[in-house]
NUDOVO-546856 format. One record per residue (C-alpha): residue in three letters; x, y, z. Coordinates in nm, 3 decimals. Layout:
<atoms>
r / east / north / up
ALA / X / Y / Z
...
</atoms>
This chain:
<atoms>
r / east / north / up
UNK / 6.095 / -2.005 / 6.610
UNK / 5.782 / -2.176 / 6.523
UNK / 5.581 / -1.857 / 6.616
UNK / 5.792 / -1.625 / 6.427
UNK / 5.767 / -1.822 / 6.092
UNK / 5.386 / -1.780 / 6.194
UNK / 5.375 / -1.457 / 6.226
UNK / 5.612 / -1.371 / 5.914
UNK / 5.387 / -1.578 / 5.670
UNK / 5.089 / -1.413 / 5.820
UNK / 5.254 / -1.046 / 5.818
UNK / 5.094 / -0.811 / 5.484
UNK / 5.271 / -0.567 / 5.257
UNK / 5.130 / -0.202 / 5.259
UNK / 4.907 / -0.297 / 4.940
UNK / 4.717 / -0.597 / 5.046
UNK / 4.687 / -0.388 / 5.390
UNK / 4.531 / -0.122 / 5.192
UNK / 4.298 / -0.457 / 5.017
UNK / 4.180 / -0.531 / 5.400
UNK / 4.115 / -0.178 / 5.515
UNK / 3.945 / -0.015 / 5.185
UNK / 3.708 / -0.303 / 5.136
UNK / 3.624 / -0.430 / 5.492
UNK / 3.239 / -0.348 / 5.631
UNK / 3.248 / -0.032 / 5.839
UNK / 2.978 / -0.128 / 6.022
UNK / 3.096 / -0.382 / 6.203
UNK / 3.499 / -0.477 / 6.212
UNK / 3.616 / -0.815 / 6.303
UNK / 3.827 / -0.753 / 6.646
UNK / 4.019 / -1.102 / 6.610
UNK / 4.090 / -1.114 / 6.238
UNK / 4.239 / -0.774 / 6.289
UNK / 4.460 / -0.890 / 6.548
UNK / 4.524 / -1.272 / 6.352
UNK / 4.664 / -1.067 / 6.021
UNK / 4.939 / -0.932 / 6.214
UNK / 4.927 / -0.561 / 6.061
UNK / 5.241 / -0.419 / 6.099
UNK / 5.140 / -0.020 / 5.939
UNK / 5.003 / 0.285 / 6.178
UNK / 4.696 / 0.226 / 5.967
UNK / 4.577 / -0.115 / 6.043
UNK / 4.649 / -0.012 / 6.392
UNK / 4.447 / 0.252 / 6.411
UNK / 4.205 / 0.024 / 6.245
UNK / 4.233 / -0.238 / 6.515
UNK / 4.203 / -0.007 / 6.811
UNK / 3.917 / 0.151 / 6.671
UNK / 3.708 / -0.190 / 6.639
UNK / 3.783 / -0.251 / 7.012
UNK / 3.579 / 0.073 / 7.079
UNK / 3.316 / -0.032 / 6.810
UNK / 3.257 / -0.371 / 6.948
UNK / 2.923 / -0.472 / 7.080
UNK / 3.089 / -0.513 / 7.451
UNK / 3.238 / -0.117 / 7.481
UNK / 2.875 / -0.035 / 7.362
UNK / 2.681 / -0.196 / 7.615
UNK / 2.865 / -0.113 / 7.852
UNK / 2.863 / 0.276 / 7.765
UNK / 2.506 / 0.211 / 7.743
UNK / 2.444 / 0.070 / 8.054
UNK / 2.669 / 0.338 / 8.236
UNK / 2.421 / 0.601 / 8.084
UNK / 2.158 / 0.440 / 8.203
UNK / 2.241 / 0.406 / 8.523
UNK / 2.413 / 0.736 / 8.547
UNK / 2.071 / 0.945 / 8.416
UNK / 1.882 / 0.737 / 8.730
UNK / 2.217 / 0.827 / 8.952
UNK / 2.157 / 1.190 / 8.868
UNK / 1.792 / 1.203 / 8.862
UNK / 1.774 / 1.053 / 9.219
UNK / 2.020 / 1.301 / 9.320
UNK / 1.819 / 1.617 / 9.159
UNK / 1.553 / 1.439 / 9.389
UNK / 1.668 / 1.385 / 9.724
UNK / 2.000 / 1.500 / 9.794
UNK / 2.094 / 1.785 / 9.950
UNK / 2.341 / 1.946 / 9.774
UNK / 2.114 / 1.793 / 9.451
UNK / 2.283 / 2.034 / 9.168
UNK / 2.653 / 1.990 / 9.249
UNK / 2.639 / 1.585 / 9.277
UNK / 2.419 / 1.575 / 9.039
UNK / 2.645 / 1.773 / 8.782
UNK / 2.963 / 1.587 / 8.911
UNK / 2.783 / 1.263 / 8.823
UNK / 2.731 / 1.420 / 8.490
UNK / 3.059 / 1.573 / 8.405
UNK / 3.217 / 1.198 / 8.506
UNK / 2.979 / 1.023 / 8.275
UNK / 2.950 / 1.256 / 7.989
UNK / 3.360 / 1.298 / 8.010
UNK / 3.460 / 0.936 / 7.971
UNK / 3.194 / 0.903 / 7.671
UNK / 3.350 / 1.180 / 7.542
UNK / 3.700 / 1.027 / 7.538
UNK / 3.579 / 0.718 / 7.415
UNK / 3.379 / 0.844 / 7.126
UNK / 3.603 / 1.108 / 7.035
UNK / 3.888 / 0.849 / 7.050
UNK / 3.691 / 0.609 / 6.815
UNK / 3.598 / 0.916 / 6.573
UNK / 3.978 / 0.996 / 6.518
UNK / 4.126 / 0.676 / 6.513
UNK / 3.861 / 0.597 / 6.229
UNK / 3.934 / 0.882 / 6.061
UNK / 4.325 / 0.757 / 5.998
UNK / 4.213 / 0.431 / 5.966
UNK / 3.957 / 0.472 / 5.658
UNK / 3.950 / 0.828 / 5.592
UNK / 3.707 / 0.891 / 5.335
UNK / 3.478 / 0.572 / 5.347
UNK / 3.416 / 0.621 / 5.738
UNK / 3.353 / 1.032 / 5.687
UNK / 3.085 / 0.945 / 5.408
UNK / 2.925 / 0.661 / 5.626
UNK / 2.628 / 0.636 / 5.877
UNK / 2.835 / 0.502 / 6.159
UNK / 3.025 / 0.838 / 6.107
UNK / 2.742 / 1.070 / 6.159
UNK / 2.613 / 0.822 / 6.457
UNK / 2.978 / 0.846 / 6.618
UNK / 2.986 / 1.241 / 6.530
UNK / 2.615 / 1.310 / 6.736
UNK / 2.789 / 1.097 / 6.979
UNK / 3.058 / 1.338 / 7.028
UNK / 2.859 / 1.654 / 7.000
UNK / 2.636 / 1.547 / 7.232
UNK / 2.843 / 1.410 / 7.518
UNK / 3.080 / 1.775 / 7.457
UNK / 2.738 / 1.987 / 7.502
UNK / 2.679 / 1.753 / 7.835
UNK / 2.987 / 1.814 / 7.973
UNK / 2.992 / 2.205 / 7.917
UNK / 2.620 / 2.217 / 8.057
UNK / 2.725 / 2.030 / 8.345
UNK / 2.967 / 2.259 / 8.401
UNK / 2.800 / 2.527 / 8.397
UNK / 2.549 / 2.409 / 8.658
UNK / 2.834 / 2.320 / 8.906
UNK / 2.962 / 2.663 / 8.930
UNK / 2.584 / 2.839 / 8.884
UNK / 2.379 / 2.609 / 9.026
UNK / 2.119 / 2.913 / 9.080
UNK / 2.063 / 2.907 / 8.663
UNK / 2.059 / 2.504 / 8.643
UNK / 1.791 / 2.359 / 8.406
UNK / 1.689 / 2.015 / 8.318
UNK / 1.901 / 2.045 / 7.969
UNK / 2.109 / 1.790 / 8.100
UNK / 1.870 / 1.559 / 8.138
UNK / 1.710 / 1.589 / 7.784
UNK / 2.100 / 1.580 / 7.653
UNK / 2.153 / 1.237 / 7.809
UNK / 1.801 / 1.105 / 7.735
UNK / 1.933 / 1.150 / 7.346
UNK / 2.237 / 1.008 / 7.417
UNK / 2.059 / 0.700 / 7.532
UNK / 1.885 / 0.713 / 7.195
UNK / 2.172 / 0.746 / 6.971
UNK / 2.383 / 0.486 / 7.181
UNK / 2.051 / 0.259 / 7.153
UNK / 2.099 / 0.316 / 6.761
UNK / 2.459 / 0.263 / 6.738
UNK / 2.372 / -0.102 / 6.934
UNK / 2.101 / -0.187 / 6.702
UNK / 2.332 / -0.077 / 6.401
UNK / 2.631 / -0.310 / 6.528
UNK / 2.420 / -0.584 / 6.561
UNK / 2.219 / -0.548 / 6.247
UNK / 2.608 / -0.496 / 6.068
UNK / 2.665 / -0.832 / 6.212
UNK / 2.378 / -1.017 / 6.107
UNK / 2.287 / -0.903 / 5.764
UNK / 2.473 / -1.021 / 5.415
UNK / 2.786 / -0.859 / 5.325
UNK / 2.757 / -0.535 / 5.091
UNK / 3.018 / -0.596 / 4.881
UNK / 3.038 / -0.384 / 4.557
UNK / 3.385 / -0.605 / 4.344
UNK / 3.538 / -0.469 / 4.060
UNK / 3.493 / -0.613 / 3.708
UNK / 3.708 / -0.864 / 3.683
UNK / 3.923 / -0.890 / 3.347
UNK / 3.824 / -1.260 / 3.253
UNK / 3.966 / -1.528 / 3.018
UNK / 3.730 / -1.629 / 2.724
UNK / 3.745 / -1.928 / 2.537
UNK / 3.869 / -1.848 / 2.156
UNK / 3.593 / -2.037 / 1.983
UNK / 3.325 / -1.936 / 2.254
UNK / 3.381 / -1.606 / 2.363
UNK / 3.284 / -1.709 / 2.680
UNK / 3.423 / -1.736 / 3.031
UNK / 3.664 / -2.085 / 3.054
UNK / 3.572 / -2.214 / 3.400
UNK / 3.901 / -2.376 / 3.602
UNK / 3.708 / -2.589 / 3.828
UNK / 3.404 / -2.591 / 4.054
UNK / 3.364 / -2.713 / 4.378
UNK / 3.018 / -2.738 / 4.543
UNK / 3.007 / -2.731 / 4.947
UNK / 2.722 / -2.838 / 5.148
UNK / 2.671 / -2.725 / 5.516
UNK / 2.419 / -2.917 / 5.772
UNK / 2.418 / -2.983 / 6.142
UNK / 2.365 / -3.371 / 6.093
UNK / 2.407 / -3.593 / 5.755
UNK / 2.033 / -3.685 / 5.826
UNK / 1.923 / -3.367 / 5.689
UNK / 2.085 / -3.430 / 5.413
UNK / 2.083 / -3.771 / 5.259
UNK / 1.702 / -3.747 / 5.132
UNK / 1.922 / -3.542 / 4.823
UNK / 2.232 / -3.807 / 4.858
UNK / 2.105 / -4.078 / 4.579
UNK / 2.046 / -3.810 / 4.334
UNK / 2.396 / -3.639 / 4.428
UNK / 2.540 / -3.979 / 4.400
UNK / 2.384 / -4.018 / 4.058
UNK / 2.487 / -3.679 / 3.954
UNK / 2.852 / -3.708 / 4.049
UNK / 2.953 / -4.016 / 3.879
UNK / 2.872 / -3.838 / 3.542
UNK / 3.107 / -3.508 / 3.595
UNK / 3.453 / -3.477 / 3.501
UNK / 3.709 / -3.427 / 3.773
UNK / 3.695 / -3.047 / 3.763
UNK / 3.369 / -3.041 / 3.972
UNK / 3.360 / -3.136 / 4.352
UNK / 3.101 / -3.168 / 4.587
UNK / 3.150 / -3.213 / 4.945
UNK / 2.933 / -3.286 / 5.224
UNK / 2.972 / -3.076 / 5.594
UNK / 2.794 / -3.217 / 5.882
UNK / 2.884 / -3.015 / 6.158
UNK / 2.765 / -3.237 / 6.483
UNK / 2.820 / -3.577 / 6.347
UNK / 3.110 / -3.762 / 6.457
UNK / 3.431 / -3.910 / 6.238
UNK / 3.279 / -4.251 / 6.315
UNK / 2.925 / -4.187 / 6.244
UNK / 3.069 / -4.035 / 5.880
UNK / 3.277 / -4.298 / 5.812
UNK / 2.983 / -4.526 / 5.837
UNK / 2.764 / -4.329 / 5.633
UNK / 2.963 / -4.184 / 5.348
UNK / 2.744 / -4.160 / 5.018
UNK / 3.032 / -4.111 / 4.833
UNK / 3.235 / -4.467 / 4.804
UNK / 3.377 / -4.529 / 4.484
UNK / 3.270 / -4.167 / 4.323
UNK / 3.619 / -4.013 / 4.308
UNK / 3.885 / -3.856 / 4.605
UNK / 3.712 / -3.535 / 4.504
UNK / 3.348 / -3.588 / 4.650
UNK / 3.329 / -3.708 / 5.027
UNK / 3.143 / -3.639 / 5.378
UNK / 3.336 / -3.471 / 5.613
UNK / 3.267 / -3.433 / 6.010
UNK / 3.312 / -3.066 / 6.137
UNK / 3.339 / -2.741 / 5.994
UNK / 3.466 / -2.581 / 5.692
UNK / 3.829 / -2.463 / 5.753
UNK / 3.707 / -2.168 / 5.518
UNK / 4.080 / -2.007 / 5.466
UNK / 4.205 / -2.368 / 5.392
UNK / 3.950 / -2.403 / 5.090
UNK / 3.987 / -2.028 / 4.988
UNK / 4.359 / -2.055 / 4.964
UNK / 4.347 / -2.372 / 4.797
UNK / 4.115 / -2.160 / 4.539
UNK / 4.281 / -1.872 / 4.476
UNK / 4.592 / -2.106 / 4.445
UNK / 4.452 / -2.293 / 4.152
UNK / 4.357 / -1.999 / 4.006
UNK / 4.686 / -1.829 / 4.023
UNK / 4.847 / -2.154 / 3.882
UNK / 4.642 / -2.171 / 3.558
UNK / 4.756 / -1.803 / 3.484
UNK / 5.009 / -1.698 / 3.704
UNK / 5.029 / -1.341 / 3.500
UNK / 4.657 / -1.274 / 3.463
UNK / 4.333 / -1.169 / 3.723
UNK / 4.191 / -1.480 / 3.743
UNK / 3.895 / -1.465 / 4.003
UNK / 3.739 / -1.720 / 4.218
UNK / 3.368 / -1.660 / 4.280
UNK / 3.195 / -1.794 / 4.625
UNK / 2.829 / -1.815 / 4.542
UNK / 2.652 / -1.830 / 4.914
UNK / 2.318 / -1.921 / 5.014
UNK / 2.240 / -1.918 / 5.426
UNK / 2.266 / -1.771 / 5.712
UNK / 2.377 / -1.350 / 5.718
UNK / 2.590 / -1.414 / 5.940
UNK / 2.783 / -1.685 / 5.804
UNK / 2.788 / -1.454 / 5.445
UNK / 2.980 / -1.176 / 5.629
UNK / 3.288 / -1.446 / 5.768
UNK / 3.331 / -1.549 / 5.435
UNK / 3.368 / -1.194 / 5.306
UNK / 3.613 / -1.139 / 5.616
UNK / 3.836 / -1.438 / 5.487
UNK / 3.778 / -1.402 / 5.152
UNK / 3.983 / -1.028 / 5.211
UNK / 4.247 / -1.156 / 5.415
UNK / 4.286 / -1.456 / 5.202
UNK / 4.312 / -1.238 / 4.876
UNK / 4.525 / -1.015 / 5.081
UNK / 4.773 / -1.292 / 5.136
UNK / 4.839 / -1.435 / 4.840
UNK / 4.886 / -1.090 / 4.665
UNK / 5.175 / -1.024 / 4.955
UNK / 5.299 / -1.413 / 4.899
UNK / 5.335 / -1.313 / 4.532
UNK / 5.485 / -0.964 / 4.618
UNK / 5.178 / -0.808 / 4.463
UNK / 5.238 / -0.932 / 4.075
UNK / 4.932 / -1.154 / 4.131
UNK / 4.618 / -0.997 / 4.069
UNK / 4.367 / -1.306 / 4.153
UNK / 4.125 / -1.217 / 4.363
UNK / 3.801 / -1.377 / 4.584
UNK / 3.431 / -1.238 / 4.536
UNK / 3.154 / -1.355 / 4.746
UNK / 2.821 / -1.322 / 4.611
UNK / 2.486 / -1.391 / 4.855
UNK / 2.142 / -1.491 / 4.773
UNK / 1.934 / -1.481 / 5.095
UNK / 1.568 / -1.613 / 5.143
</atoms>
């Protein structure tokens, strides 16, 4: 029962499905949050199986398996003695199953996000894909039942293959790596009456390190800085490899206020999101209120906050049967 009520709270109406899938990075899908958000439409399925064929695994793999199948075929052309007919049923193996995987990844992305993945460069990287493993195949073959009029075209047809694959790798893993591209609407803001100016709900400062050594050169002027803000600002302190013990011990924060402390760990990222976005839903449950990460660190790190900040906005606008229009923006600055 426990894992049903789990599963229900985490299931999505069509429209905060359509929130995940329309503003998710094409370039490289997050396999588990796919499968964590419980997606119930043929959509977000298609969506799921399509980043299992995009992950980095599938592609090394296919890339390896071209590898070794171009030296597999070249040492057949070589030495073997019937050297065009295992060499092109070595070829029509390999250049089959890429075709089935590629094409396979090409349609289900189609259904999945239509337009955005037809306009996109992991599109035409996935399309060259296809063409080129369907021109292996058919010269392949050809050679098996001519092997009189075989050329090396099937060679120079795999060597790009290796190329593009190569690409597609490198692509994936810069996708990965680099800050989330994310383009948010306009938000529809409310201004103070006297001010004209944004009215700010609360804001809450987090600091990440591996130790609280790295950090508590800055924690007397933090200290100092605290004591002096109202209780609508926050700060709190993340150090990821100390221990409860070592934090208790060491906690800058004594006597500041519940709202500033050291903590030992990680971030639970969708705990403080939801806690966000419901704040900002309770201090105007009818408006678009928006909550605004500000990030500066690691690439990496940027694009799992854009991940939860979707499934988190996602959420709540199912939770509030879609009246709710709040919604989380993450903004990067990178060094």
């Amino acid at each position: 029962h426990a894992q049903k009520a789990a599963s229900s709270r985490h299931q999505l109406d069509a429209e905060s499905e359509r929130i995940i899938l329309e503003e998710s990075t094409l370039g490289h899908i997050d396999v588990v949050a796919l499968k964590d958000l419980h997606l119930s439409s043929r959509r977000a399925h298609f969506a799921y199986y399509a980043s299992i064929l995009e992950s980095m695994t599938v592609n090394m793999f296919l890339f390896c398996m071209f590898v070794f199948i171009e030296t597999a075929a070249f040492c057949a052309w070589t030495f073997s003695r019937y050297s065009i007919r295992v060499q092109s049923i070595i070829q029509m193996a390999s250049s089959g199953f890429g075709l089935s995987v590629f094409g396979s990844k090409v349609g289900l992305s189609l259904l999945a996000y239509r337009k955005r993945y037809a306009v996109s460069f992991v599109f035409l990287l996935e399309f060259a894909l296809v063409c080129l493993d369907a021109s292996a195949l058919a010269v392949s073959i050809a050679d098996y039942f001519h092997p009189e009029r075989a050329r090396s075209t099937t060679f120079w047809i795999l060597g790009c293959l290796i190329i593009v694959q190569s690409t597609r790798i490198f692509y994936i893993f810069y996708s990965t790596a680099r800050p989330p591209q994310q383009q948010p609407r306009r938000p529809r803001r409310r201004k103070s009456a006297k001010e004209g100016t944004p009215q700010f709900q609360s804001v809450a400062g987090i600091w990440v390190s591996r130790n609280y050594s790295a950090m508590s050169y800055a924690a007397p002027d933090l200290v100092a800085s605290v004591r002096d803000l109202p209780p609508s600002f926050s700060l709190q302190l993340f150090a990821t490899r100390d221990t409860e013990s070592a934090v208790a011990e060491t906690d800058p924060f004594r006597g500041c206020g519940s709202q500033h402390s050291l903590h030992a760990g990680r971030p639970d990222w969708e705990r403080i999101f939801t806690e966000a976005i419901h704040r900002a839903h309770a201090s105007n449950p009818h408006g678009e209120e928006t909550v605004g990460v500000f990030f500066c660190g690691s690439p990496a790190i940027a694009s799992t906050l854009q991940t939860v900040a979707l499934q988190v906005t996602a959420r709540h606008s199912h939770s509030t049967g879609g009246q709710c229009k709040c919604r989380i923006h993450v903004h990067k600055e990178n060094f």
